[in-house]
C-alpha positions as CSV (number, residue, x, y, z in Angstrom):
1,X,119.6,127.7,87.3
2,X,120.3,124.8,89.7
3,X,118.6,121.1,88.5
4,X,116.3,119.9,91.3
5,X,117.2,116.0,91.5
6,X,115.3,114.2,94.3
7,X,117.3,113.3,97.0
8,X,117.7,109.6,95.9
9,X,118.6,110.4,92.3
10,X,121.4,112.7,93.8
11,X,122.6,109.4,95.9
12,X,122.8,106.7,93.0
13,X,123.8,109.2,90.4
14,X,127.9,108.9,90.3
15,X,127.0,104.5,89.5
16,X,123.8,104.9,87.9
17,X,124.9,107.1,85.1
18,X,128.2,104.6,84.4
19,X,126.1,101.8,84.4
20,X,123.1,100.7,81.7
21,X,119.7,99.1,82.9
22,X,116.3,98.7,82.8
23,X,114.3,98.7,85.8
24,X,114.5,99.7,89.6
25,X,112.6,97.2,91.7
26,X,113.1,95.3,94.5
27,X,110.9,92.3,93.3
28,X,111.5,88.5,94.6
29,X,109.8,85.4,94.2
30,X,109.9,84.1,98.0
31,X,107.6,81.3,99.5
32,X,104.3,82.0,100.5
33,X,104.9,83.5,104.4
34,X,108.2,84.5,104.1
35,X,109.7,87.9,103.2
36,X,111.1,88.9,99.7
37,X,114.0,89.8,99.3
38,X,115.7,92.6,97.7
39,X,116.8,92.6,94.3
40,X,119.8,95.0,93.4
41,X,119.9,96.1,89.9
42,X,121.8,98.0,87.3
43,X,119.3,100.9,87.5
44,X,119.7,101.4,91.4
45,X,116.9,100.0,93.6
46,X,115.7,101.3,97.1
47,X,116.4,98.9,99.8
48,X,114.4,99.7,103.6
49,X,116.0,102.1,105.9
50,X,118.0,101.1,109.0
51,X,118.4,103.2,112.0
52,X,121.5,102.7,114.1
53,X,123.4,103.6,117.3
54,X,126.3,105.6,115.3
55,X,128.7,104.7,118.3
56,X,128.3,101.2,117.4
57,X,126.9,100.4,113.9
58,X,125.7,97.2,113.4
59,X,124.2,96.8,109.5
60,X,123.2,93.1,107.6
61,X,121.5,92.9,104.6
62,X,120.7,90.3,102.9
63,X,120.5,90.2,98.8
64,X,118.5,87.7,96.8
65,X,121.3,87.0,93.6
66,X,118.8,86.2,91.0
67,X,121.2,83.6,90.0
68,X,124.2,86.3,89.3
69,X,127.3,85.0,90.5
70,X,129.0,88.2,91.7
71,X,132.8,89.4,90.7
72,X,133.1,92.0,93.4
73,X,131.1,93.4,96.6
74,X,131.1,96.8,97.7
75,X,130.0,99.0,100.6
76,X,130.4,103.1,100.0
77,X,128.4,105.5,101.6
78,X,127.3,109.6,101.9
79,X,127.1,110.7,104.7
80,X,125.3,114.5,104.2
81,X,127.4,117.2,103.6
82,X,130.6,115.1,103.9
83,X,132.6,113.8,101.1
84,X,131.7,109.9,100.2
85,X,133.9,107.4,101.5
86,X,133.8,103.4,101.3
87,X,134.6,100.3,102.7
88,X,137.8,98.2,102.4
89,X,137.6,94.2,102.8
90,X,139.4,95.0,106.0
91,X,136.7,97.4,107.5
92,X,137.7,100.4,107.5
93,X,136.2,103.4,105.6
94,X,138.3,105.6,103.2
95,X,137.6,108.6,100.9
96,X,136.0,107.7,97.5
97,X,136.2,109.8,94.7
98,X,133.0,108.2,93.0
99,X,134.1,106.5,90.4
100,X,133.3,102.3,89.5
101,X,136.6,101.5,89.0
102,X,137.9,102.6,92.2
103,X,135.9,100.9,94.0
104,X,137.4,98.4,96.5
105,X,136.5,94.6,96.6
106,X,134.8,94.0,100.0
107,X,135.1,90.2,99.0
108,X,131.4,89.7,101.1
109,X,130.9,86.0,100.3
110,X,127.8,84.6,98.5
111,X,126.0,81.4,99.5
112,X,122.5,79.4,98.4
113,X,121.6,82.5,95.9
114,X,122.4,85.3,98.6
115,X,124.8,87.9,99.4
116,X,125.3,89.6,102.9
117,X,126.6,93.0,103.0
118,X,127.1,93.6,106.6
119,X,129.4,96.6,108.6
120,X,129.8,95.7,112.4
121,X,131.3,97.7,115.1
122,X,131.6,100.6,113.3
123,X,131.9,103.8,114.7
124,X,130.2,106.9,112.8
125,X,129.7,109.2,115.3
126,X,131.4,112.0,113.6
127,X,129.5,111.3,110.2
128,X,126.8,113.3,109.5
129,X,123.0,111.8,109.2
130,X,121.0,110.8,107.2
131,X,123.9,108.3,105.4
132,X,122.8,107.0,101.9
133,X,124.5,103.3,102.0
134,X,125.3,101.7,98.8
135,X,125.5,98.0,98.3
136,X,126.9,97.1,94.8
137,X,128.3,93.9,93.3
138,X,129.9,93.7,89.8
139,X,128.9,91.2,87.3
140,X,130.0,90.5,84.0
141,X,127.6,93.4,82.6
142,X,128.5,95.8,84.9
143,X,127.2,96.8,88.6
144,X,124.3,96.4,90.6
145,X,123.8,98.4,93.6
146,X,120.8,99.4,95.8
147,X,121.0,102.2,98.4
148,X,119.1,102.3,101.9
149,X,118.8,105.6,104.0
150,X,120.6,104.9,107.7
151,X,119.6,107.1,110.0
152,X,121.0,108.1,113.6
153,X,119.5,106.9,116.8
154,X,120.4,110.3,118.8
């Protein structure tokens, strides 16, 4: 008998299960009239879903640190039915075989508490959609990711 996981367990589960945490949520303390935002944590949390012109992929997302100073950024995403790749400092997208430690340092650079994950000019017209997109950074505990759903504009 199969085990019915939820499509966004399914997602986070190769970094979820190697890494230990507490709580999923995406909760910020921001100003009053300004938007929160995310959190990543060591549990996985959901970040808002993008939709994009695969021809030309253009993704920013801001991070709120919490004061963690991160080690290492990373980008990897699954595209459906197609084997997981991720994203090299340089831009391009390789295979990834799903484990932490293979994961390649994107070096994204942090500044006044925030870290941008962003992939310009991409070109995924040959992925397959919907594309779970993870955005991880390694602290001295271990990683921190979120995932957010991008999905195809044709």
């Amino acid at each position: 008998m199969a085990l019915k996981l939820p499509r966004r367990a399914v997602f986070a589960f190769p970094l979820s299960a190697l890494m230990s945490g507490t709580s999923r949520r995406t909760a910020s303390q921001a100003a009053p009239g300004t938007a929160a935002l995310p959190r990543l944590s060591y549990a996985g949390t959901e970040i808002a879903p993008v939709t994009v012109d695969p021809a030309h992929v253009d993704i920013r997302v801001t991070i709120d640190l919490a004061g963690d100073r991160p080690m290492a950024s990373y980008m990897a995403a699954r595209p459906r039915g197609l084997p997981a790749v991720q994203r090299t400092a340089a831009g391009a997208w390789v295979v990834w075989d799903q484990r932490t430690e293979s994961l390649i340092d994107n070096r994204f650079a942090s500044s006044g508490g925030r870290l941008v994950f962003a992939a310009t000019g991409d070109n995924f017209s040959t992925q397959s959609f919907p594309i779970a997109l993870e955005l991880a950074y390694r602290t001295p505990a271990g990683v921190k990711f979120g995932v957010l759903t991008v999905t195809s504009k044709k």
